[in-house]
N, C-alpha and C positions, 0 to 999 in steps of 0.2 A: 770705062765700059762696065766694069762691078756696079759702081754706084745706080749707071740707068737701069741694071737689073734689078736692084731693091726696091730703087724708085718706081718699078712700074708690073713688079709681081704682084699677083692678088692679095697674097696676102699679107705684103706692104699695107694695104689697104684694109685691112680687117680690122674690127673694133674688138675689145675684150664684150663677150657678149655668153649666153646663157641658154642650151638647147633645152629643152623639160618633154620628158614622154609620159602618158600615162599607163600605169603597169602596177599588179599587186607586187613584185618584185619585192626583198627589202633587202639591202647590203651595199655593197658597196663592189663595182665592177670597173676592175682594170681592164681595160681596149686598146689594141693601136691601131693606130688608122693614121697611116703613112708616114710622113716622117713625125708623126705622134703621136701620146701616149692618151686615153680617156679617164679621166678619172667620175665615171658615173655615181652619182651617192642617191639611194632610192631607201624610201621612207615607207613603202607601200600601198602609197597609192600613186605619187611621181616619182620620176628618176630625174636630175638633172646634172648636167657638167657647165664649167664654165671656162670658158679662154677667146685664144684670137680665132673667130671663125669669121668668113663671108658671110652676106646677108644673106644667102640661102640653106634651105634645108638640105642636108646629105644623105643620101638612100644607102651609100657607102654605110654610114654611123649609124643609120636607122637600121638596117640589116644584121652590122654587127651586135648592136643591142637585143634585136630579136631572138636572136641565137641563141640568148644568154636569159633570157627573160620570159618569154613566150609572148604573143600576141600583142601590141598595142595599144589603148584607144585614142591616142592623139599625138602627133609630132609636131612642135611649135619651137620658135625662137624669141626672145625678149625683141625682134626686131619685128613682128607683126606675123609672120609666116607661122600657116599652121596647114596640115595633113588633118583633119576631122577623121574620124570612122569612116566615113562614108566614101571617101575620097579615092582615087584612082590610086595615088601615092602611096598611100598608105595601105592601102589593099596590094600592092607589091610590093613594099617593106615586111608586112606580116607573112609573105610566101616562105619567108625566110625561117621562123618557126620552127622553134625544134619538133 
């Protein structure tokens, strides 16, 4: 019974893979976001983390970034997904804004 849980959790299925936001930000931000810890490293003009995520974007992770960051201008994954400025997503990740 264990085993078909691993087997068929999501994120069983998740690739080591690489969020990147862009933000004047610069440091480096500790997050957790559920049973994990973020370790965002931002340069000042991106921020990015890397580990096992699913192929989609998380408004959870985008949110909690905002918090911490201010504003935006784009939420993408090494897997093709992206949140532009202009985007509906991202216009509700950025609500979040201190």
């Amino acid at each position: 019974m264990m085993l078909g849980l691993i087997i068929f959790s999501p994120m069983a299925h998740a690739k080591n893979e690489t969020w990147l936001a862009g933000t004047r930000y610069k440091g480096q931000l500790t997050i957790p976001m559920g049973n994990q810890t973020l370790l965002w490293k931002c340069n000042g003009s991106v921020c990015r983390v890397s580990g096992s995520f699913t192929h989609t974007l998380s408004l959870e992770a985008c949110q909690s970034l905002v918090k911490r960051t201010g504003p935006l201008r784009f939420f993408k994954n090494t897997q093709g997904k992206i949140w532009t400025y202009n985007s509906k997503e991202l216009a509700e990740c950025n609500k979040a804004a201190r």
